[in-house]
N, C-alpha and C positions, 0 to 999 in steps of 0.2 A: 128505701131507695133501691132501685134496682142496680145490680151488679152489670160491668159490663164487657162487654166481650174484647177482648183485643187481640190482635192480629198477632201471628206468630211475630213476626219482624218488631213490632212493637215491645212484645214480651222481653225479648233477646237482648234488644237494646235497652231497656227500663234494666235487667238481669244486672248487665255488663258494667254501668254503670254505679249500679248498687252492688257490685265486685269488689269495689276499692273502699281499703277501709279507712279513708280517711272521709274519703263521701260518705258513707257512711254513718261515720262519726256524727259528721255534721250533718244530718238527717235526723237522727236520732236525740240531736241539740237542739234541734226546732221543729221536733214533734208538736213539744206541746207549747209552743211559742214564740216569738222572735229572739233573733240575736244577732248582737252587732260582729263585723269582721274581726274587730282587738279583741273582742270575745274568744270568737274562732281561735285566732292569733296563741293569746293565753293557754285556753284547754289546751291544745294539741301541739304546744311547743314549738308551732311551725315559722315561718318565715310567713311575711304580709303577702308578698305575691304568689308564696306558695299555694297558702287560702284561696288567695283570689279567682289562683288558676280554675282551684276543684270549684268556687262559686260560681264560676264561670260556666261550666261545663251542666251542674245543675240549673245553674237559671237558663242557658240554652236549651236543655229537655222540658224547660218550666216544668221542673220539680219544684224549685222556690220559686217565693215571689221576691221583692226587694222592694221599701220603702227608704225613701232619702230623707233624713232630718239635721236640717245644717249640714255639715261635712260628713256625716255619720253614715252609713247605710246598712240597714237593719234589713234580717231575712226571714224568712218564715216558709213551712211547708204549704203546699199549694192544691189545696185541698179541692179545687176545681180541676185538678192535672184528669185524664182519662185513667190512667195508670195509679191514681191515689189508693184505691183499694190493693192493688199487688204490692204497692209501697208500704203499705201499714202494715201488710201482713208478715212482709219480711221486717218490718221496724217492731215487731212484736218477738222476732227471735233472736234480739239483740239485748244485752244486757242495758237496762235502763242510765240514759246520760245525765240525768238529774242531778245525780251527784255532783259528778263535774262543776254544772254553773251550781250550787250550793255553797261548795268550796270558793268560786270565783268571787262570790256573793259575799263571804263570812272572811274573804280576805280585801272586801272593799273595790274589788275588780269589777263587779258586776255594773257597778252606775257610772265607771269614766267616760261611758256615750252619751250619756242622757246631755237629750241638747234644753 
């Protein structure tokens, strides 16, 4: 697959974005998969709209996608984005979030979405 070029202004923005480390965070939680908001909510000890706001702010750059199942809504990195290449590559100098939902997982947190 061919790499592709992006505009300074794009860069900058894609950058800024991926500034904040709670974006971040949550980038690096749906590297390699979906996850639900209470997910978010749990890892990062945040408040539900606090989440929402930063989910907001990625899926407005459609960095994620979002799928709705029942009341639930599930997110995932967006592997169609123009910018998905400069995001993997900074998702690679981050320490791996696996853990995290592992832990979510083994304390039974992981499946309270599943519709």
């Amino acid at each position: 697959m061919e790499k592709t070029q992006l505009e300074l202004e794009q860069v900058a923005h894609t950058l800024k974005l991926l500034g904040d480390k709670t974006r971040l965070t949550i980038l690096g939680l749906v590297k390699d998969g979906e996850c639900c908001v209470c997910e978010f909510v749990e890892v990062m000890q945040m408040s539900q709209p606090s989440v929402s706001q930063h989910l907001r702010k990625l899926r407005d750059a459609g960095f994620v996608k979002e799928r709705k199942s029942g009341q639930w809504v599930f997110y995932s990195l967006n592997a169609g984005h123009e910018a998905f290449d400069l995001i993997q590559e900074v998702l690679q100098q981050i320490p791996d979030q696996k853990e995290k939902l592992s832990a979510l997982e083994n304390a039974g947190l992981r499946i309270q979405c599943d519709s």
